[in-house]
Short mmCIF file of the C-alpha atoms (twelve columns), coordinates in Angstrom:
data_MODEL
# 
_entry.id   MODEL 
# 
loop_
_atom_site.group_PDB 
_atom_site.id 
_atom_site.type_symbol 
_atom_site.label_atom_id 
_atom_site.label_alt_id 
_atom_site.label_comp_id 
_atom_site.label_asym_id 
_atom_site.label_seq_id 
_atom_site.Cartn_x 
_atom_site.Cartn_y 
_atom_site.Cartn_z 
_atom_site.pdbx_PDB_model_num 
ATOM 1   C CA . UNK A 1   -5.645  100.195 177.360 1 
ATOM 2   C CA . UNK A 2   -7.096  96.670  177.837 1 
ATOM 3   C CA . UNK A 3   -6.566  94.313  174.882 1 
ATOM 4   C CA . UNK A 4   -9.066  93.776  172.585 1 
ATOM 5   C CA . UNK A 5   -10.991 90.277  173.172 1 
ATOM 6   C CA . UNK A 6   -10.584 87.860  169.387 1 
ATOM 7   C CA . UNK A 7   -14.048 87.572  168.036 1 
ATOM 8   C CA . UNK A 8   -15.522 84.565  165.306 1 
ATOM 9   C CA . UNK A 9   -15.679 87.482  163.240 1 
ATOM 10  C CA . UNK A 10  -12.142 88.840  163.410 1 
ATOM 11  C CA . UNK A 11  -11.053 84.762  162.187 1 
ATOM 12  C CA . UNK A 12  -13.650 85.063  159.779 1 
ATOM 13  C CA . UNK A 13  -12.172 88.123  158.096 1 
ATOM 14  C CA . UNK A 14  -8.588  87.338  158.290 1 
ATOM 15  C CA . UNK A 15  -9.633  83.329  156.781 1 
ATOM 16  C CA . UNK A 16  -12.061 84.905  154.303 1 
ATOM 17  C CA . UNK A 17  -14.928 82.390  155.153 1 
ATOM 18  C CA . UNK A 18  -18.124 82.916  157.027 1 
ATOM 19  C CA . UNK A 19  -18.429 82.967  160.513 1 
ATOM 20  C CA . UNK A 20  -20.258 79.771  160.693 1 
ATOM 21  C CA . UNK A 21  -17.819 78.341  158.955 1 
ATOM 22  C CA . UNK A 22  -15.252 79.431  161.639 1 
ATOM 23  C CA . UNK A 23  -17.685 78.202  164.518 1 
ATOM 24  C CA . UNK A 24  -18.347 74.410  162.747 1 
ATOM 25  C CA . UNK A 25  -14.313 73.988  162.063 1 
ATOM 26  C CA . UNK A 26  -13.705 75.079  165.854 1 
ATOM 27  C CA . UNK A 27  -15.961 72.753  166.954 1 
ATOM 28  C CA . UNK A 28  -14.925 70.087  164.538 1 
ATOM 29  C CA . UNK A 29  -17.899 69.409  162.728 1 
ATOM 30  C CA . UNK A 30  -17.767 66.716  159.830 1 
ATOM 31  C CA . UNK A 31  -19.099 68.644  157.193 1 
ATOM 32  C CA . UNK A 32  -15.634 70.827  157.414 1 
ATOM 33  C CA . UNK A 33  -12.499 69.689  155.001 1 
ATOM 34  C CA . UNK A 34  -9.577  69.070  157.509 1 
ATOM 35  C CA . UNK A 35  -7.219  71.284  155.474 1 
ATOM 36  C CA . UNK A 36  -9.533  74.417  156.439 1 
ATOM 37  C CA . UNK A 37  -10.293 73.134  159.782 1 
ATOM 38  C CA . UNK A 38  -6.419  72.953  160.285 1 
ATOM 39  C CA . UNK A 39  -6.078  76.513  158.661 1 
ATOM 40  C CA . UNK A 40  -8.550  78.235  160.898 1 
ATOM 41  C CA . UNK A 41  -7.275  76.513  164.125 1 
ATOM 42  C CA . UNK A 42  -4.401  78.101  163.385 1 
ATOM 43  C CA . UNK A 43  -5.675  80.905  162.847 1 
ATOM 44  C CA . UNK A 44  -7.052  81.446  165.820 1 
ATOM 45  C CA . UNK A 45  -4.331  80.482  167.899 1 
ATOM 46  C CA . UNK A 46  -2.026  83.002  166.211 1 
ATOM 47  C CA . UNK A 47  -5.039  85.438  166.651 1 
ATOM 48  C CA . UNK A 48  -4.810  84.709  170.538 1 
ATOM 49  C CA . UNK A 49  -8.858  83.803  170.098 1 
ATOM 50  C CA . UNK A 50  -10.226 81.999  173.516 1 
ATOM 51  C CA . UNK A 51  -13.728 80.980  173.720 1 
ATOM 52  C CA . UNK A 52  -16.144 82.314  176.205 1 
ATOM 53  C CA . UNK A 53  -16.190 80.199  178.977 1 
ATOM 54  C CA . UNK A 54  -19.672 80.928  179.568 1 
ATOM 55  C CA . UNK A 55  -21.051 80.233  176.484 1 
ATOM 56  C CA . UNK A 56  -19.025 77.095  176.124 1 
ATOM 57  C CA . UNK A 57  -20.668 76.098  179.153 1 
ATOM 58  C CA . UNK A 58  -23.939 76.545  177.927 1 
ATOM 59  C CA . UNK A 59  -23.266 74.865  174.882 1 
ATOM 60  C CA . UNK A 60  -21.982 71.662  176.443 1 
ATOM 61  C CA . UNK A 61  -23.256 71.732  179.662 1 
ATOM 62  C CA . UNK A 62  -19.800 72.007  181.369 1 
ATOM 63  C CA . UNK A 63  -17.562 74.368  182.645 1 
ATOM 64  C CA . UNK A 64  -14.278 72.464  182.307 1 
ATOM 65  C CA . UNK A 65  -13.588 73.518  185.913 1 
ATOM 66  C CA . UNK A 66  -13.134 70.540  188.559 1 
ATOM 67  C CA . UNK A 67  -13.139 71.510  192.826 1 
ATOM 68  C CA . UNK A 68  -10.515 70.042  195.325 1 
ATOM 69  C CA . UNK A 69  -11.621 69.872  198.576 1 
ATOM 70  C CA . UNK A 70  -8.316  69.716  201.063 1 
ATOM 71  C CA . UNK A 71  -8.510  70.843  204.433 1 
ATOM 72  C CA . UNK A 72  -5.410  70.160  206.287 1 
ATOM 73  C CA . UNK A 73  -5.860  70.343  210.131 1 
ATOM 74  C CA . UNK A 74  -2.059  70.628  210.545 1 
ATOM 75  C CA . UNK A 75  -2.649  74.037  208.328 1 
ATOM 76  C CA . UNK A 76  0.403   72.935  206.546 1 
ATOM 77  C CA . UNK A 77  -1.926  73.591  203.525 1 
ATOM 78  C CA . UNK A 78  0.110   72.789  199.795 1 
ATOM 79  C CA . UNK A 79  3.332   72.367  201.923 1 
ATOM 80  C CA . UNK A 80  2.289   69.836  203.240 1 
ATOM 81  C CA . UNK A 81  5.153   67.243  201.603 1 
ATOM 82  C CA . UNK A 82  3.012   64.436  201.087 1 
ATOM 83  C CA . UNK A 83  -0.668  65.357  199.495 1 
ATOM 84  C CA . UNK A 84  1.094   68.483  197.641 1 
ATOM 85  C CA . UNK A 85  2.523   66.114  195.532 1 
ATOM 86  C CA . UNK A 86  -0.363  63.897  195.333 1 
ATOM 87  C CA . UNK A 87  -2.591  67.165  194.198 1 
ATOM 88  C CA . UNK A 88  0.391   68.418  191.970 1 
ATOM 89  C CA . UNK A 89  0.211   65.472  189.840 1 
ATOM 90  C CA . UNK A 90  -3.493  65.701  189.620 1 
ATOM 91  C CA . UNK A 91  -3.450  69.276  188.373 1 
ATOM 92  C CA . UNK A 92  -0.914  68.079  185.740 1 
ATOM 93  C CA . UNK A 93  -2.888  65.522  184.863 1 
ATOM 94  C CA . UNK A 94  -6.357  67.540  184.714 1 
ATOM 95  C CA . UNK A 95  -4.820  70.763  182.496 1 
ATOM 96  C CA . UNK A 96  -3.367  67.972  180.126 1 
ATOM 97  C CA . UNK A 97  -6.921  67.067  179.578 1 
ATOM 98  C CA . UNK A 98  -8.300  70.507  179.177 1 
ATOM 99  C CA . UNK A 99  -9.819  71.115  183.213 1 
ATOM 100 C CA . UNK A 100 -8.965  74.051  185.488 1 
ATOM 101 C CA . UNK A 101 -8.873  73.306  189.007 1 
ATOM 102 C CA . UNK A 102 -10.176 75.818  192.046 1 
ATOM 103 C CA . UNK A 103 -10.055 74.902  195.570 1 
ATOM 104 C CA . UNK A 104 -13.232 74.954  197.161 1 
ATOM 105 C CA . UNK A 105 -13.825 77.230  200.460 1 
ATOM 106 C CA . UNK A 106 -13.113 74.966  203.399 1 
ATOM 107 C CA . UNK A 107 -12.548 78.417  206.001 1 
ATOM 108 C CA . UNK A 108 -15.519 79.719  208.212 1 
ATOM 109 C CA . UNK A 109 -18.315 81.023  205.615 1 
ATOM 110 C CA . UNK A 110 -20.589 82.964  207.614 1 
ATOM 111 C CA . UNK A 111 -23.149 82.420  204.726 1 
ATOM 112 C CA . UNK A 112 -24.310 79.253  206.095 1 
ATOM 113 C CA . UNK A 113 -23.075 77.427  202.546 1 
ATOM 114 C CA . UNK A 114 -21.762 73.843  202.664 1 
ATOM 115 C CA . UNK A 115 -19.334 71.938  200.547 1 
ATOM 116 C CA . UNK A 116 -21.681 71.221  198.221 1 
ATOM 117 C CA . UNK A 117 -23.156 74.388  197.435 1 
ATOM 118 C CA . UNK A 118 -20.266 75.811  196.995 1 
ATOM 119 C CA . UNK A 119 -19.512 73.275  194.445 1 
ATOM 120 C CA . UNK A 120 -23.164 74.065  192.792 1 
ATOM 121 C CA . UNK A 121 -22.378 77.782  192.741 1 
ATOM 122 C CA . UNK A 122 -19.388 77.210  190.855 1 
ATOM 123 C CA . UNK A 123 -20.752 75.075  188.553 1 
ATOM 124 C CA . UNK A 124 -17.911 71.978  189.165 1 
ATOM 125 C CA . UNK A 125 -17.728 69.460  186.739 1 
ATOM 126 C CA . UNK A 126 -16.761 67.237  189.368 1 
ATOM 127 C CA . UNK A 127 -14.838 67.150  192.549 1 
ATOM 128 C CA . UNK A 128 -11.916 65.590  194.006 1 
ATOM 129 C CA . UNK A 129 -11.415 64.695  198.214 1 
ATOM 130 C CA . UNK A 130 -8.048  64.860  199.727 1 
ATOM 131 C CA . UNK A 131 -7.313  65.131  203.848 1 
ATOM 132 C CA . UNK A 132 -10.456 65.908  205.027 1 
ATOM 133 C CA . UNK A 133 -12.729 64.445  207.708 1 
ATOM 134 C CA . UNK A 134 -14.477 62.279  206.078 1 
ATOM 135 C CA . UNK A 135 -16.933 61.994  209.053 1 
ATOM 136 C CA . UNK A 136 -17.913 65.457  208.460 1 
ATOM 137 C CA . UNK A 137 -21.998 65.805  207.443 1 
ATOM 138 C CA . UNK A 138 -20.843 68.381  204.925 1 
ATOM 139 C CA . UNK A 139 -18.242 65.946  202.972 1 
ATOM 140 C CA . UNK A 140 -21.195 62.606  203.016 1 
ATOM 141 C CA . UNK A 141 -23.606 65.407  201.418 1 
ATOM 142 C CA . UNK A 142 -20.817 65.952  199.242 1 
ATOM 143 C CA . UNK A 143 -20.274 62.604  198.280 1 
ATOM 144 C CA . UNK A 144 -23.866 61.691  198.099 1 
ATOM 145 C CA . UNK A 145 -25.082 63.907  195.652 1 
ATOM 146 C CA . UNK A 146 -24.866 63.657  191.945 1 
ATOM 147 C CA . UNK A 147 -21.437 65.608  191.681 1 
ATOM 148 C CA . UNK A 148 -19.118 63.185  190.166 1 
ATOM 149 C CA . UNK A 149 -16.437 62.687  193.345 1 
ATOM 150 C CA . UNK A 150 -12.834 60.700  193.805 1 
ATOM 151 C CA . UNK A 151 -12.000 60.413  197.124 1 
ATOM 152 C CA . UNK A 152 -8.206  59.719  197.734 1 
ATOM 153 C CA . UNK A 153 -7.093  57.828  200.580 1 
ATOM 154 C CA . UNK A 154 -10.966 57.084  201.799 1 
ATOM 155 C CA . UNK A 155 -13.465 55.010  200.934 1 
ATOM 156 C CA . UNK A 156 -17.252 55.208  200.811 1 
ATOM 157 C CA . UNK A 157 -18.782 52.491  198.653 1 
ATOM 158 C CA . UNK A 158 -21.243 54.604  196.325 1 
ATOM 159 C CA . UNK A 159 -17.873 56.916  195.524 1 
ATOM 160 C CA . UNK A 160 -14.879 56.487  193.364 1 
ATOM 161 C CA . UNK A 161 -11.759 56.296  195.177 1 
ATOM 162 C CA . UNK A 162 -7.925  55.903  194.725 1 
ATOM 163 C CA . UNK A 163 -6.046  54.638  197.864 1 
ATOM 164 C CA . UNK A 164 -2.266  53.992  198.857 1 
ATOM 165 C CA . UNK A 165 -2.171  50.284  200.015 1 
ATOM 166 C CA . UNK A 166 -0.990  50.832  203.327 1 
ATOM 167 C CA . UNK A 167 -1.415  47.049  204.539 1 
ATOM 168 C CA . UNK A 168 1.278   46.413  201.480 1 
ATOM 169 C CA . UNK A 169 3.060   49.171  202.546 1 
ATOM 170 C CA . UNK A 170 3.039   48.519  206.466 1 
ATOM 171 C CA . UNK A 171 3.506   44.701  206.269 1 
ATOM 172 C CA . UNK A 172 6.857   44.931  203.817 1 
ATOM 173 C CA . UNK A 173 8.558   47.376  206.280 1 
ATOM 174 C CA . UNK A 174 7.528   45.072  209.144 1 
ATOM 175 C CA . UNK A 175 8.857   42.033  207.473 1 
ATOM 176 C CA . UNK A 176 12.133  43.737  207.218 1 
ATOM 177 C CA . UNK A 177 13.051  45.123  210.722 1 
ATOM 178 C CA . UNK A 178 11.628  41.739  212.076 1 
ATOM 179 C CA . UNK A 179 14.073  40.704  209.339 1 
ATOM 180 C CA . UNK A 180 17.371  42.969  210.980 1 
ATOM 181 C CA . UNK A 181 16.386  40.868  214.366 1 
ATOM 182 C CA . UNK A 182 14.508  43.499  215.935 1 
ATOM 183 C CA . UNK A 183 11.763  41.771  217.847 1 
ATOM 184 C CA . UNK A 184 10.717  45.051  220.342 1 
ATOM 185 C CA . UNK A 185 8.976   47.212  218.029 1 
ATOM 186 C CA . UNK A 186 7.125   50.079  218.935 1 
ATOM 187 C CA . UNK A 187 4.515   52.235  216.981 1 
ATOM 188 C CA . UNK A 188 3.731   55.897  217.341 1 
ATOM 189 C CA . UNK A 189 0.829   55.814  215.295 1 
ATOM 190 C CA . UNK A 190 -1.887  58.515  214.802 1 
ATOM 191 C CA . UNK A 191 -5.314  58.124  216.506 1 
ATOM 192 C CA . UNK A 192 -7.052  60.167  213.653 1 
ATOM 193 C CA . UNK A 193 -10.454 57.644  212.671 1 
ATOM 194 C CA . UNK A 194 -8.930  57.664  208.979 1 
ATOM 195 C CA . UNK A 195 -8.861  54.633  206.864 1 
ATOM 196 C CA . UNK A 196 -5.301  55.031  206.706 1 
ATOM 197 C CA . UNK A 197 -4.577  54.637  210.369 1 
ATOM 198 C CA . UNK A 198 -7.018  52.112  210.556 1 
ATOM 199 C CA . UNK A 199 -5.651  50.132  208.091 1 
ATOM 200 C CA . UNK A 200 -1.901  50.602  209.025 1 
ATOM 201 C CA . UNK A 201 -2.939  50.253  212.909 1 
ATOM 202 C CA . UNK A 202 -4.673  46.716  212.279 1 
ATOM 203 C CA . UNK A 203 -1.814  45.737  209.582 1 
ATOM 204 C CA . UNK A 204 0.634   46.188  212.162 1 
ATOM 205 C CA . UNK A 205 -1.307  44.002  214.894 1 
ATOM 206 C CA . UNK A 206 -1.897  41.195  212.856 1 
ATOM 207 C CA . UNK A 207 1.387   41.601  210.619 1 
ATOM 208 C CA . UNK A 208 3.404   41.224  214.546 1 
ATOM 209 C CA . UNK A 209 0.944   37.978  215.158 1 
ATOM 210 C CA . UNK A 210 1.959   36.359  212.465 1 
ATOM 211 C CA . UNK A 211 5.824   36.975  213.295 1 
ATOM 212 C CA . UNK A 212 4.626   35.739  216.706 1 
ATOM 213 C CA . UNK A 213 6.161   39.071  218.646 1 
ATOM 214 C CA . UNK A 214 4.430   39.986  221.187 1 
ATOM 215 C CA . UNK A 215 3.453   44.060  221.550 1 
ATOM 216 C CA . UNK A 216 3.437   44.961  224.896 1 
ATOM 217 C CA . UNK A 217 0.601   47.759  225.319 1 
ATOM 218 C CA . UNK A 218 3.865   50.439  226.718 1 
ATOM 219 C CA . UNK A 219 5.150   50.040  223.056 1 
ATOM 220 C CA . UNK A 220 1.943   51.742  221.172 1 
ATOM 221 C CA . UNK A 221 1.381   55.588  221.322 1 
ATOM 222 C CA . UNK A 222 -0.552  58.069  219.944 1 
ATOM 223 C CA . UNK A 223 0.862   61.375  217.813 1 
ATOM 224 C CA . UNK A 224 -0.949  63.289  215.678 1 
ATOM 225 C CA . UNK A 225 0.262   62.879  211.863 1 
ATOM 226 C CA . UNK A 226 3.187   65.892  210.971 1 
ATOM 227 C CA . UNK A 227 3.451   66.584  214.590 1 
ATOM 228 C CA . UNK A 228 7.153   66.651  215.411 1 
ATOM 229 C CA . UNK A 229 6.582   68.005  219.039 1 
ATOM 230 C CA . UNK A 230 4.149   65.107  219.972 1 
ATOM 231 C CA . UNK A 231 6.303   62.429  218.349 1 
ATOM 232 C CA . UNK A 232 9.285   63.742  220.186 1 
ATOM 233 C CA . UNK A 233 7.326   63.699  223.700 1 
ATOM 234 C CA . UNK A 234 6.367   60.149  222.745 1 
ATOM 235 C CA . UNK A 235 9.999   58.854  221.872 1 
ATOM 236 C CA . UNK A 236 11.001  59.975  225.157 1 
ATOM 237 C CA . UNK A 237 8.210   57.903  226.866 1 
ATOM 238 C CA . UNK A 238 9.870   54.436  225.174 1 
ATOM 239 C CA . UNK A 239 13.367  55.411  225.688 1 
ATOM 240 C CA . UNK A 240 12.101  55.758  229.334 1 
ATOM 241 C CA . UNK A 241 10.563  51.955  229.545 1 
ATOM 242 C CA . UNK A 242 12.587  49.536  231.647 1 
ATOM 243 C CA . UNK A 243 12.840  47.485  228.473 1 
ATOM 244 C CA . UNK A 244 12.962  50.020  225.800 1 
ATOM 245 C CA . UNK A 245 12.010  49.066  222.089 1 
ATOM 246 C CA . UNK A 246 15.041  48.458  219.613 1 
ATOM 247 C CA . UNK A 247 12.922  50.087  216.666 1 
ATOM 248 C CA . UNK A 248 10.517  53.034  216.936 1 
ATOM 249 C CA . UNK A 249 7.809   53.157  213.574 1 
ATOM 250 C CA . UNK A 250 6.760   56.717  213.880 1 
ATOM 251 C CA . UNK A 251 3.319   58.161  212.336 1 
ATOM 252 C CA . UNK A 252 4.754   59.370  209.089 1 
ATOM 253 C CA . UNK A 253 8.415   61.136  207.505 1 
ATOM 254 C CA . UNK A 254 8.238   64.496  208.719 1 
ATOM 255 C CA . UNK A 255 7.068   63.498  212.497 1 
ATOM 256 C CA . UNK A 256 9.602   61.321  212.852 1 
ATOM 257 C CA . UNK A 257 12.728  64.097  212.890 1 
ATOM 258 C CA . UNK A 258 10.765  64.868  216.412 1 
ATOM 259 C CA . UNK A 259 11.683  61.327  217.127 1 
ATOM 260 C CA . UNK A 260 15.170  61.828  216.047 1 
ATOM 261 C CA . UNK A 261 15.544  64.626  218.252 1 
ATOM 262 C CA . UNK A 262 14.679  62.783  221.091 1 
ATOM 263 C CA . UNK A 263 17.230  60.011  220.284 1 
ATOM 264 C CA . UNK A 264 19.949  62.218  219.925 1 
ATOM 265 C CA . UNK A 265 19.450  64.546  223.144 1 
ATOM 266 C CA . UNK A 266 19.951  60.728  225.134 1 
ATOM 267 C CA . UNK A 267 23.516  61.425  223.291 1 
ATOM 268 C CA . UNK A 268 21.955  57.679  221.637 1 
ATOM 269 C CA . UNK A 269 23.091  57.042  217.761 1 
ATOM 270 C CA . UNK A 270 20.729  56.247  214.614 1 
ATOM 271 C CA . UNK A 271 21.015  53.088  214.303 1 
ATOM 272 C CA . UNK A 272 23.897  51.681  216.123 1 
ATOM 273 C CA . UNK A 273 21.917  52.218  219.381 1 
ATOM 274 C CA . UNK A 274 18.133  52.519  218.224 1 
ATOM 275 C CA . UNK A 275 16.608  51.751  214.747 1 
ATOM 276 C CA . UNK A 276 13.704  54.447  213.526 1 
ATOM 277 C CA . UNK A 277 11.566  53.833  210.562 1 
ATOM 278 C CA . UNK A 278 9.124   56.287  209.108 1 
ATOM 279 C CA . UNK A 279 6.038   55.925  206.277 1 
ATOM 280 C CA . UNK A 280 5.411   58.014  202.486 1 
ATOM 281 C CA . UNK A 281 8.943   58.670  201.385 1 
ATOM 282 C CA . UNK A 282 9.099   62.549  201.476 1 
ATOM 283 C CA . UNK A 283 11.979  64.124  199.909 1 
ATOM 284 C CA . UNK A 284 13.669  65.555  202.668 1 
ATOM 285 C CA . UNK A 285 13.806  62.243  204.822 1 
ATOM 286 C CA . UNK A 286 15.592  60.653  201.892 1 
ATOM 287 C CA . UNK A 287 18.441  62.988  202.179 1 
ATOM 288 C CA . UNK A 288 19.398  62.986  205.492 1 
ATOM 289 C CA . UNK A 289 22.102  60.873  207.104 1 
ATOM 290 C CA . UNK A 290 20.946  57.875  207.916 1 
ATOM 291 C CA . UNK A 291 18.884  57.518  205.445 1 
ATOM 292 C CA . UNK A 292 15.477  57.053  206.909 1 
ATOM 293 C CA . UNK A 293 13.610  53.659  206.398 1 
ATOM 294 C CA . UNK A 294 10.367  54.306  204.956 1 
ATOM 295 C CA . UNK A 295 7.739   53.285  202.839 1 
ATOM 296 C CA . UNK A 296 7.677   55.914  199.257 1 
ATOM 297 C CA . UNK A 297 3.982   56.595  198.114 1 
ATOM 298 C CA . UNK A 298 3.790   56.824  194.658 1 
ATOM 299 C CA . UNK A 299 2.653   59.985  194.890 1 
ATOM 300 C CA . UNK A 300 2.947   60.989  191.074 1 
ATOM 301 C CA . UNK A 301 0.598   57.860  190.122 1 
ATOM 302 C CA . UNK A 302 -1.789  58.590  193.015 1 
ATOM 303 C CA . UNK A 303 -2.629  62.223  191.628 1 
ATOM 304 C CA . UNK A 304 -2.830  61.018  187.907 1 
ATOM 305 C CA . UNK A 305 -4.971  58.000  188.104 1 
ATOM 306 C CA . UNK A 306 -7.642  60.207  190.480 1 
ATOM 307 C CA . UNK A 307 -7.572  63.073  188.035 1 
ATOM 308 C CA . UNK A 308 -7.924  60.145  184.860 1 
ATOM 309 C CA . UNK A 309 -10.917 58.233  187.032 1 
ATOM 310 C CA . UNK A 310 -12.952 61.625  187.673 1 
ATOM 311 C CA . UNK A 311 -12.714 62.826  184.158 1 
ATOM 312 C CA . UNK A 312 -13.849 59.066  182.919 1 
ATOM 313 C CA . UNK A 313 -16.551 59.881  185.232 1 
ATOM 314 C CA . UNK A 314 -17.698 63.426  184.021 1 
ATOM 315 C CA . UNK A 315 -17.513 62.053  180.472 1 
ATOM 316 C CA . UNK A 316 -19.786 58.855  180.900 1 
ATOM 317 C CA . UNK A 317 -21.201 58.998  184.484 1 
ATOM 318 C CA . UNK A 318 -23.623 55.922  183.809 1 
ATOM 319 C CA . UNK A 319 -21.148 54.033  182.085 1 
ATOM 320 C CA . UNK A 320 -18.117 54.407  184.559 1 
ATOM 321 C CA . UNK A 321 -17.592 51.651  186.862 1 
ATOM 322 C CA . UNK A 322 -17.274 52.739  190.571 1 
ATOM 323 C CA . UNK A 323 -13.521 51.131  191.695 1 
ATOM 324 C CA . UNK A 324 -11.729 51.474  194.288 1 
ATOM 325 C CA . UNK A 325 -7.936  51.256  192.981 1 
ATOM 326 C CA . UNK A 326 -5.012  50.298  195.187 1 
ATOM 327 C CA . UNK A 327 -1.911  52.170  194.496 1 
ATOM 328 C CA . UNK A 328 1.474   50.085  195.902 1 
ATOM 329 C CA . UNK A 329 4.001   52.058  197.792 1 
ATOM 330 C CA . UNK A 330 7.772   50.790  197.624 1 
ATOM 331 C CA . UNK A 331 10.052  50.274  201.069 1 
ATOM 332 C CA . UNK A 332 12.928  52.332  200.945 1 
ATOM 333 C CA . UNK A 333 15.378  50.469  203.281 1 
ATOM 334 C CA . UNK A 334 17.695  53.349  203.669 1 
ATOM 335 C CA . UNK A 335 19.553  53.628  206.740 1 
ATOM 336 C CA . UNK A 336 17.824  53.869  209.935 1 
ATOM 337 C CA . UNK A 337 17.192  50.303  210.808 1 
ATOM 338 C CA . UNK A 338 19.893  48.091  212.146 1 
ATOM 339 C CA . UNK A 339 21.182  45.068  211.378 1 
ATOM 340 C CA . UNK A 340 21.200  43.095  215.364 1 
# 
């Protein structure tokens, strides 16, 4: 038999007040003593009373329900080690504050329905962006409309955003191999049109000016982010080169055990006879042997501050300032990178 749903009345009856009474102190209205709010709270709680979600939403004109919008083209979905974490800490963050979360449709809807409608049929209080193209029509209509949005790790400039500073990030690890001697650096960087390849692309260009080391055009490849067979393929390219690089950046953590594996089948050693250095400080890359260099996203913070920004924004839309916060990373030198 299904369980009984806890009326106003059945709090009413056990506080012996009125019903109204029961609604004002649940809603903490003034012109209820705190004692009696404090008694019927309780109450209710021990009562296992939950209010209708639907009339709730009606009352305040939201549904305490925010959308995430992640489409992973890897289809590593909530495995995937670095935005699970990011998205983890924003759920934390979000139910501390009273929101649910639901992932909005991003398969094949044969209903014609976009992103946003989606979001309009659920009735989102507001929506948060992670790993998507951001050059998709469906995402700007998204964005554009008067759904408040965080985007993390992209940037439009009428849109809230929270961003890993990659340039930090990029130019500290740089500064250190060129540090350990290496001068023939090579980067297997992903050709996605993100802001974050962008950013760490052009960081890495004029980062290697400035160190006055010259990149021969051999030394930069393209592997898709989390690919491990493509970053493998391209390892074995440089290890090919007449003049091979002393230090390989590769795309990201996980893609660079592809790298490893091509190191290792040359029967070469990590880093005696080649440094490797990765970016975002995944778990698993800090426990193998060498350590892997890398740059650790602050993941945790990443998550929390989006989650804190987009219910600022749901709150007091006019009022909010649109930022666009910077969250530093912090270079792990681990292992990986020798000392020539």
């Amino acid at each position: 038999m299904a369980k009984r749903t806890v009326s106003l009345k059945d709090i009413s009856n056990t506080c012996g007040v009125s019903i109204a009474t029961v609604s004002k102190a649940l809603n903490n209205h003034r012109d209820i003593g705190e004692e009696t709010k404090e008694h019927i709270r309780k109450v209710a709680e021990e009562l296992g009373y939950r209010p209708n979600a639907a009339a709730q939403a009606l009352k305040t004109n939201k549904t305490y329900n925010i959308g995430v919008l992640f489409v992973d083209e890897a289809h590593s979905g909530l495995t995937h080690d670095y935005f699970s974490h990011v998205l983890d800490s924003f759920k934390t963050t979000a139910e501390a504050n009273g929101y649910d979360i639901t992932f909005i449709n991003s398969g094949k809807r044969n209903d014609n329905s976009t992103y946003l409608s989606h979001a309009l049929y659920r009735g989102f209080d507001g929506v948060v962006i992670a790993c998507v193209d951001f050059y998709d029509p469906q995402v700007y209509e998204l964005v554009s409309s008067s759904i408040p949005v965080v985007t993390i790790d992209h940037m439009f400039d009428n849109c809230m955003s929270v961003q890993s500073d990659n340039i930090k990030g990029m130019r500290e690890m740089l500064h250190y191999i060129y540090d350990q001697g290496h001068r023939r650096i090579a980067y297997i960087h992903a050709y996605e049109n993100t802001s974050v390849t962008q950013g760490r692309l052009a960081c890495f260009y004029n980062t290697m000016q400035e160190l006055n080391v010259s990149v021969p055009d051999e030394y930069m490849i393209t592997a898709p982010y989390r690919d491990t067979d493509r970053t493998y393929e391209a390892a074995k390219k440089l290890l090919d080169l007449e003049n091979p690089p002393t230090c390989i950046i590769c795309p990201d953590d996980f893609s660079c055990f592809g790298c490893i594996n091509a190191v290792r089948e040359r029967g070469l050693r990590i880093p005696e006879d080649i440094s490797i250095a990765g970016y975002d400080g995944i778990e698993l890359a800090r426990r193998i042997s060498p350590r892997l260099t890398t740059v650790v996203q602050d993941t945790k913070k990443l998550g929390s501050l989006a989650a804190e920004k987009l219910i600022a924004l749901i709150n007091n839309p006019k009022g909010t300032l649109i930022e666009h916060l910077l969250v530093e990373g912090k270079l792990d030198k681990g292992g990986s990178v020798s000392k020539l």
